[in-house]
TORLOVO-581801 format. One line per 10 residues: number of its first residue (from 1); their letters; for each residue x, y, z of N, C-alpha, C. Coordinates in pm, 1 decimal, always signed. Example, Ala and Ser with C-alpha at 12.3 -4.5 7.8 and 13.67 -1.06 7.14 Angstrom:
2
1 = AS = +1319.0,-569.0,+780.0,+1230.0,-450.0,+780.0,+1320.0,-330.0,+780.0 ~ +1285.0,-225.0,+708.0,+1367.0,-106.0,+714.0,+1290.0,+3.0,+787.0
This chain:
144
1 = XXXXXXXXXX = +1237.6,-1115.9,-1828.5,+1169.1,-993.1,-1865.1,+1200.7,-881.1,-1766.9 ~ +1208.6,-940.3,-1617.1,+1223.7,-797.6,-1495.1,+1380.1,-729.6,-1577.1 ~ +1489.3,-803.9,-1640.4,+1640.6,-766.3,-1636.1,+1590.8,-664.9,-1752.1 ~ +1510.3,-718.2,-1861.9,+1505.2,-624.1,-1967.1,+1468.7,-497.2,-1931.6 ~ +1335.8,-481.4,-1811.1,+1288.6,-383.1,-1796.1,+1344.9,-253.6,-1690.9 ~ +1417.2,-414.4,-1592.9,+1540.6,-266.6,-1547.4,+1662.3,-180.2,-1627.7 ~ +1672.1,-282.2,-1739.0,+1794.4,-214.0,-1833.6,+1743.4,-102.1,-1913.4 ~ +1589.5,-105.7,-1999.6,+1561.2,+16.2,-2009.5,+1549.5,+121.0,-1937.1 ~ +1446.4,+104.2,-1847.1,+1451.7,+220.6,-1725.7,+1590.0,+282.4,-1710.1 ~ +1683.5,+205.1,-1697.4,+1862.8,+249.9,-1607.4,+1895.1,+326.8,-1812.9
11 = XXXXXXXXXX = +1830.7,+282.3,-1914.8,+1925.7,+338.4,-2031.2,+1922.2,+510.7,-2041.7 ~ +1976.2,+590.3,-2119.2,+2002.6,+705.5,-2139.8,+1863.1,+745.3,-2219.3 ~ +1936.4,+864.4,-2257.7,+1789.0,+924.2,-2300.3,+1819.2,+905.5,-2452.3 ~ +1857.2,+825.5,-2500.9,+1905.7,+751.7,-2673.3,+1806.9,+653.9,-2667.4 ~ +1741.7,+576.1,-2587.1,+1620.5,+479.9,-2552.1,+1513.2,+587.8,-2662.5 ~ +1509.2,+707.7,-2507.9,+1389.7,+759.9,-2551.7,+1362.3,+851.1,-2693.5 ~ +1486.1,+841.8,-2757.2,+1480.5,+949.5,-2870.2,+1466.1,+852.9,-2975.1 ~ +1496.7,+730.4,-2913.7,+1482.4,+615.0,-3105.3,+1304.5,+630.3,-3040.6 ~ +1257.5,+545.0,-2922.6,+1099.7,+541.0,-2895.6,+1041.5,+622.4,-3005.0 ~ +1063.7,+798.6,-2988.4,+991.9,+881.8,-3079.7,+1020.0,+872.5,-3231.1
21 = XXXXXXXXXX = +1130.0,+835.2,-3252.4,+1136.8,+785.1,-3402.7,+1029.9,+654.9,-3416.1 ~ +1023.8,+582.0,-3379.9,+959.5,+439.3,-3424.3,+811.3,+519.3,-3392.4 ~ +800.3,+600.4,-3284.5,+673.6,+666.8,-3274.2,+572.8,+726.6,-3450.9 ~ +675.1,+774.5,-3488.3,+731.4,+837.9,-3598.3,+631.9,+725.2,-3715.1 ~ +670.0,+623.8,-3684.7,+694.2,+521.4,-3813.6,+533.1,+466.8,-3776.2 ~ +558.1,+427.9,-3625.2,+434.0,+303.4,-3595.2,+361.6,+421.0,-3440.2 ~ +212.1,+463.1,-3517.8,+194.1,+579.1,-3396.5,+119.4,+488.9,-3319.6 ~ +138.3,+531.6,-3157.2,+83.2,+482.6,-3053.0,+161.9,+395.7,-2965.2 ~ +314.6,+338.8,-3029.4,+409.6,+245.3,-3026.0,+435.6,+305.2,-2888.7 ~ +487.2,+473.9,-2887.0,+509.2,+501.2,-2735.4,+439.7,+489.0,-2594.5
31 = XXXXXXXXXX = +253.7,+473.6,-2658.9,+195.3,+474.9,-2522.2,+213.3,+336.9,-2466.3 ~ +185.0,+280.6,-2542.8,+184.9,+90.9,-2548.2,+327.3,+52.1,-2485.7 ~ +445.8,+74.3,-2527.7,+604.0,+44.0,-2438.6,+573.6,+112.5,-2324.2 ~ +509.8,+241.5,-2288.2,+527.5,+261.3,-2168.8,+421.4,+190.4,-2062.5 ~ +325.4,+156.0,-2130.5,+241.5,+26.1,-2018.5,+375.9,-61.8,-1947.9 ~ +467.7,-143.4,-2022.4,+538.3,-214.9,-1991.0,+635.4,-152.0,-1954.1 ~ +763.2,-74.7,-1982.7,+805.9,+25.8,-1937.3,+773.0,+203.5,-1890.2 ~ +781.7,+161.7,-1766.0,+690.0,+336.3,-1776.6,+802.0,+461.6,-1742.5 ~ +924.5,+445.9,-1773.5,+1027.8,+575.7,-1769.9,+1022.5,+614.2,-1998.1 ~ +961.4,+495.7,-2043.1,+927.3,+557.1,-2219.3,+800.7,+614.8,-2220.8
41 = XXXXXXXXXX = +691.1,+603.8,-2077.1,+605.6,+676.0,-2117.5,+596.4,+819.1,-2092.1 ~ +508.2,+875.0,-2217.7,+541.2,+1016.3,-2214.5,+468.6,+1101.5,-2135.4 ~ +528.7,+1169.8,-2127.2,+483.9,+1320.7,-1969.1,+387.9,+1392.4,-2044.7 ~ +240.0,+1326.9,-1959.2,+147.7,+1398.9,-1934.5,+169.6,+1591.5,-1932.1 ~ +112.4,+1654.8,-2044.6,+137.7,+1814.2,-2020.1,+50.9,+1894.6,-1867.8 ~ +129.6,+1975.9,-1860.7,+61.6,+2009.9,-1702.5,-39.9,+2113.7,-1759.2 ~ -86.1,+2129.2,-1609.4,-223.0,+2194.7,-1657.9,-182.4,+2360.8,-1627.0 ~ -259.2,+2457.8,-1708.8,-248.2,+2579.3,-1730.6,-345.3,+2636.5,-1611.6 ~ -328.1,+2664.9,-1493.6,-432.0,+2738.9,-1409.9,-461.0,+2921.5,-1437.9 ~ -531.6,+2984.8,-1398.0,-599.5,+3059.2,-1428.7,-519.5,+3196.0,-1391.9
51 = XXXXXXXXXX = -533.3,+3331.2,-1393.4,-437.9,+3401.0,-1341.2,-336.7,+3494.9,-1447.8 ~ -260.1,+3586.1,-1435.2,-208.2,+3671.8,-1511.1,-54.7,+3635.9,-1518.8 ~ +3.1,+3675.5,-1633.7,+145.1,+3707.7,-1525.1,+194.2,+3810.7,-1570.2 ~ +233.6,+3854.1,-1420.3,+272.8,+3944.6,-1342.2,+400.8,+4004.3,-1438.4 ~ +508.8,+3985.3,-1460.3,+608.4,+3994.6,-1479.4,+663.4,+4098.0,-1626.8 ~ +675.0,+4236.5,-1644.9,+708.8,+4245.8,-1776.4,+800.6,+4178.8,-1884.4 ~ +866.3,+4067.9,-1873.0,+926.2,+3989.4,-1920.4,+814.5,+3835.5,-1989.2 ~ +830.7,+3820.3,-2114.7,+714.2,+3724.9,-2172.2,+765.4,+3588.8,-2113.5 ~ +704.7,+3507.8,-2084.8,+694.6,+3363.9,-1954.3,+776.9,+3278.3,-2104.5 ~ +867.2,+3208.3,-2049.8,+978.4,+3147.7,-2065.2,+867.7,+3025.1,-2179.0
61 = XXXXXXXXXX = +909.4,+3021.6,-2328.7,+826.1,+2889.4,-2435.0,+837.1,+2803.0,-2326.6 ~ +706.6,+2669.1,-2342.4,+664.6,+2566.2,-2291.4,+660.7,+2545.3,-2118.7 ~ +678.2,+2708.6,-2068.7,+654.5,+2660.7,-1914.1,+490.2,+2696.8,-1903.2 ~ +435.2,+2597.0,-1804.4,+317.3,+2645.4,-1787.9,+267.7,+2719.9,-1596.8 ~ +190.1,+2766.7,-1632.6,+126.2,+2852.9,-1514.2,+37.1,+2744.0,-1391.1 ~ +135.2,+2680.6,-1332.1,+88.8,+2620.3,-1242.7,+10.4,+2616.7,-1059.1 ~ +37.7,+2790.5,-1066.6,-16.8,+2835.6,-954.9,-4.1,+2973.9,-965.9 ~ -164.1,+2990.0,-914.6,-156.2,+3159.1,-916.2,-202.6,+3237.4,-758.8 ~ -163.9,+3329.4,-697.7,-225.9,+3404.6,-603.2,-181.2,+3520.4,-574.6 ~ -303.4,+3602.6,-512.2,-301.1,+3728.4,-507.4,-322.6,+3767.0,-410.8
71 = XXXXXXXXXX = -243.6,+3868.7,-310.1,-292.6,+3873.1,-190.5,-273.6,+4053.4,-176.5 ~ -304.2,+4151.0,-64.5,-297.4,+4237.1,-73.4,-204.1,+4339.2,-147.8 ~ -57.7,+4271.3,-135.6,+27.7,+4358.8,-208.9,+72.1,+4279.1,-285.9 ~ +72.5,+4161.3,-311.4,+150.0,+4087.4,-388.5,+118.7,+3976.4,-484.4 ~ +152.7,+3945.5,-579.9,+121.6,+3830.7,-678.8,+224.4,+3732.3,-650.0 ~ +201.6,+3603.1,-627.7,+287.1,+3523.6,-654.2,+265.9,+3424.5,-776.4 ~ +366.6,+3311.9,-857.9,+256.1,+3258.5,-929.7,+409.2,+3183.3,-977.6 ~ +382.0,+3067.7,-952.6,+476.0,+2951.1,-1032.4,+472.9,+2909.5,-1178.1 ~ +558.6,+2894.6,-1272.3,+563.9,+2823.9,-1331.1,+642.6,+2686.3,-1344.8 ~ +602.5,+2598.0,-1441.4,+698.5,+2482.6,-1437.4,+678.3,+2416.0,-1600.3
81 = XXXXXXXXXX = +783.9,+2350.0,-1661.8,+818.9,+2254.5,-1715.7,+917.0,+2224.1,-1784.4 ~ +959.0,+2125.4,-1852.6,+1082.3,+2122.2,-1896.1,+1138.7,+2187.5,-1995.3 ~ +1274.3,+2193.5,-1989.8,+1304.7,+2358.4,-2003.2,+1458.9,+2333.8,-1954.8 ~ +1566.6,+2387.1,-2059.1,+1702.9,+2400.2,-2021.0,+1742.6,+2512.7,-1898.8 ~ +1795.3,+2490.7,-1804.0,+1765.5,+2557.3,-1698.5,+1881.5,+2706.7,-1740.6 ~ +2013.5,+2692.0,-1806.9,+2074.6,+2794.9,-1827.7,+1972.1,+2888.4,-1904.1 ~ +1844.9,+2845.3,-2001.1,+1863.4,+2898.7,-2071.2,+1741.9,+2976.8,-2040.3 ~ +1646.1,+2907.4,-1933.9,+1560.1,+2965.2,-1879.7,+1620.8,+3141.5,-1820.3 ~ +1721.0,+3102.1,-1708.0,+1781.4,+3198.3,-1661.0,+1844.9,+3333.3,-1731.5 ~ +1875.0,+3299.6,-1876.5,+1889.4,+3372.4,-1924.0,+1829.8,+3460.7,-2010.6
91 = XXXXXXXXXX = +1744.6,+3357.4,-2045.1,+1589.1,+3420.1,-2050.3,+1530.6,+3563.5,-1935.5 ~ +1513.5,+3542.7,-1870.7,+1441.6,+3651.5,-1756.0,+1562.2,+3746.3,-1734.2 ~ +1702.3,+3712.3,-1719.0,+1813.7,+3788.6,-1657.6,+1821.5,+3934.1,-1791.9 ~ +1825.9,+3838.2,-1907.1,+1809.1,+3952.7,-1999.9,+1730.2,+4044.1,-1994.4 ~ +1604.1,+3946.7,-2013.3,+1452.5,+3999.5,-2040.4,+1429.8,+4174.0,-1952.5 ~ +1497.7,+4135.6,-1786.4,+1476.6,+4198.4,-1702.1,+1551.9,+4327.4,-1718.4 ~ +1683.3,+4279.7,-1768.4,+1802.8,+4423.8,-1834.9,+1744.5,+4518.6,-1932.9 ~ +1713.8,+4450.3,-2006.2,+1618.4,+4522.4,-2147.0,+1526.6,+4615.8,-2076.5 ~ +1442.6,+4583.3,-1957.8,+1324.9,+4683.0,-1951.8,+1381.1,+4764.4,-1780.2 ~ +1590.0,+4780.0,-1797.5,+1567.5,+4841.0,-1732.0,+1591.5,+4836.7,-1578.9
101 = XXXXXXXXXX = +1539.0,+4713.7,-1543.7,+1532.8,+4647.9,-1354.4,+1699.3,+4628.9,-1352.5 ~ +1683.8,+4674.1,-1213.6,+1869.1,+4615.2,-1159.8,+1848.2,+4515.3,-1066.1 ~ +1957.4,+4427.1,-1155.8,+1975.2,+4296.0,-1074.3,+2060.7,+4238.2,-994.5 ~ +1999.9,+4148.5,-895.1,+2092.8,+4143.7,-726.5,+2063.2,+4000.2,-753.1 ~ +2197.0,+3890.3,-737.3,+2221.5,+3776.5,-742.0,+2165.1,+3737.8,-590.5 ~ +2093.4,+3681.5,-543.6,+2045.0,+3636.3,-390.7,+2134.3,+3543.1,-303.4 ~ +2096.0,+3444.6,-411.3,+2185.1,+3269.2,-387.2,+2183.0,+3255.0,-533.7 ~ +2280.9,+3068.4,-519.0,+2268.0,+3026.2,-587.0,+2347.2,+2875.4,-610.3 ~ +2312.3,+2773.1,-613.7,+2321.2,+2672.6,-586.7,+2319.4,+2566.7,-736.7 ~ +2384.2,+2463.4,-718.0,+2370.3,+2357.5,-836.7,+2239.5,+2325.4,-879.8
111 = XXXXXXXXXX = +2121.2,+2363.5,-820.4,+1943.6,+2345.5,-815.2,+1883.5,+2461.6,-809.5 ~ +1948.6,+2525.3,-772.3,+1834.1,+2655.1,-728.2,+1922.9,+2788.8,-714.5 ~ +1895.7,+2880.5,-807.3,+1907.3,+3043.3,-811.5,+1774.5,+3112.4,-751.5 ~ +1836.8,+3257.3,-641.6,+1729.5,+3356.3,-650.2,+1786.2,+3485.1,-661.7 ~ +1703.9,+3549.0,-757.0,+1705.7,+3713.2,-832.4,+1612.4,+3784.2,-773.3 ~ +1645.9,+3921.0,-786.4,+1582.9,+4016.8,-744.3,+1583.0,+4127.3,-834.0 ~ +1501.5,+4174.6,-948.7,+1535.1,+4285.1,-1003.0,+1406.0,+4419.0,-962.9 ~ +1490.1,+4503.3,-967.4,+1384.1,+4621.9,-898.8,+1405.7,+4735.8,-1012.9 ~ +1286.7,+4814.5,-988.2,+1260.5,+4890.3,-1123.4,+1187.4,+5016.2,-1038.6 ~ +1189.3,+5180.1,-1017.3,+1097.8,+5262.1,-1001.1,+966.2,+5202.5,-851.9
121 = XXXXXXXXXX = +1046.4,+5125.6,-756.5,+988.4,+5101.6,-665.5,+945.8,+4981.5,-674.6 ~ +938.1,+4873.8,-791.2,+841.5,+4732.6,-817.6,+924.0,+4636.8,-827.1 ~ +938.9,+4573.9,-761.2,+986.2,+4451.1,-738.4,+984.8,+4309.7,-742.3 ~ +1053.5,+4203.4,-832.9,+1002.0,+4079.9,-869.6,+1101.0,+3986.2,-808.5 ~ +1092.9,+3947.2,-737.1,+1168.2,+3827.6,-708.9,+1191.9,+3697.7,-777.0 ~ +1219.4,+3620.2,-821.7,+1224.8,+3504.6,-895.8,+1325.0,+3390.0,-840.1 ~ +1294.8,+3271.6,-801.9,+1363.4,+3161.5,-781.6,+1334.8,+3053.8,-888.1 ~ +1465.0,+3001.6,-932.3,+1483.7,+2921.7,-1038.4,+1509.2,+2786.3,-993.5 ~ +1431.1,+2648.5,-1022.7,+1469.0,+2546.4,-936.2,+1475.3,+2448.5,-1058.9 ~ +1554.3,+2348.0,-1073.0,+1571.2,+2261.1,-1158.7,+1555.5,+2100.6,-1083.2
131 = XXXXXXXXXX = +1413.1,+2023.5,-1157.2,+1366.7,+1938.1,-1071.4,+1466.0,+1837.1,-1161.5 ~ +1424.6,+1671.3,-1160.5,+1496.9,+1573.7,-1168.0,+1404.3,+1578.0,-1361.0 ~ +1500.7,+1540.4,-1410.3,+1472.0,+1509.8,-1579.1,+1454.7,+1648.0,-1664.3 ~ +1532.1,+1752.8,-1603.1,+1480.4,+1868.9,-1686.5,+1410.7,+1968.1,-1677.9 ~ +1322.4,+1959.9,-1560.4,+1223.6,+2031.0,-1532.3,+1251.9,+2146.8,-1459.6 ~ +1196.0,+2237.8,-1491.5,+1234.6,+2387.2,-1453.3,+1127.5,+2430.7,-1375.6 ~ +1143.5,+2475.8,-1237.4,+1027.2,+2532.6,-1181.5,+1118.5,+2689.4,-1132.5 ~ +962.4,+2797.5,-1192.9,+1010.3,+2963.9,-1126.6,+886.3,+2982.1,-1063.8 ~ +909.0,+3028.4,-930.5,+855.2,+3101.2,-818.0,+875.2,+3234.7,-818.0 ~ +783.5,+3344.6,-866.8,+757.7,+3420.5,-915.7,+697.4,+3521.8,-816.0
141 = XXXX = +727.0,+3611.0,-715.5,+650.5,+3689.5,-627.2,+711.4,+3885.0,-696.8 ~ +599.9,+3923.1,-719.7,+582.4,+4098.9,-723.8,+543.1,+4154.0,-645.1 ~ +572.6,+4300.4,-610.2,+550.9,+4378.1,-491.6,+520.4,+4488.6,-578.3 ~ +448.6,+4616.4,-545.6,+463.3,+4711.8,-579.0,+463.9,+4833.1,-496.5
């Protein structure tokens, strides 16, 4: 049984796309395999914390607002979840052209991009980080 359960864990993500079919057929099938295998069980949605965002650009489908703060001049405020990371990026890079902001490449790395677009004095910084399975986290700080 341990060989079976390391061979799922080690399989591709074709494991997890039949799982949701049979999900499909026989519901609950996914929570139950992932008791016994737990890389088929499914990702808990994160939680939405409280807070605005900042950003004239609309927050990237299915990321959620995982931290918010506000301090004298500045908002910062993360989001995260999974999420194609090109497409995230191109998401905001546009978003940011459209209304205008000029944009300054910072870094940028096989994991992690940072942007800077500035507009009439206001300023958003954004770092783009791509965690392990997909997951997209943006670090989000405004100035004005």
């Amino acid at each position: 049984f341990g060989m079976a359960r390391d061979s799922v864990n080690a399989a591709p993500d074709a494991v997890r796309a039949a799982t949701v079919q049979v999900e499909q057929v026989i519901p609950g099938v996914q929570e139950k395999l992932g008791v016994l295998v737990p890389g088929l069980k499914p990702d808990a949605p994160l939680r939405e914390v409280s807070g605005t965002d900042p950003a004239p650009v609309a927050r990237f489908p299915g990321l959620a607002r995982v931290q918010w703060q506000r301090d004298e001049q500045q908002v910062q405020v993360r989001y995260q979840g999974k999420a194609d990371f090109a497409g995230v990026l191109k998401h905001y890079t546009q978003g940011f052209a459209a209304q205008g902001y000029q944009h300054t490449l910072l870094s940028a790395s096989s994991t992690e991009e940072r942007h800077e677009f500035v507009k009439d004095g206001e300023r958003f910084n954004l770092v783009f980080s791509v965690l392990e399975r997909d997951v997209v986290t943006i670090d989000l700080s405004s100035r004005q």
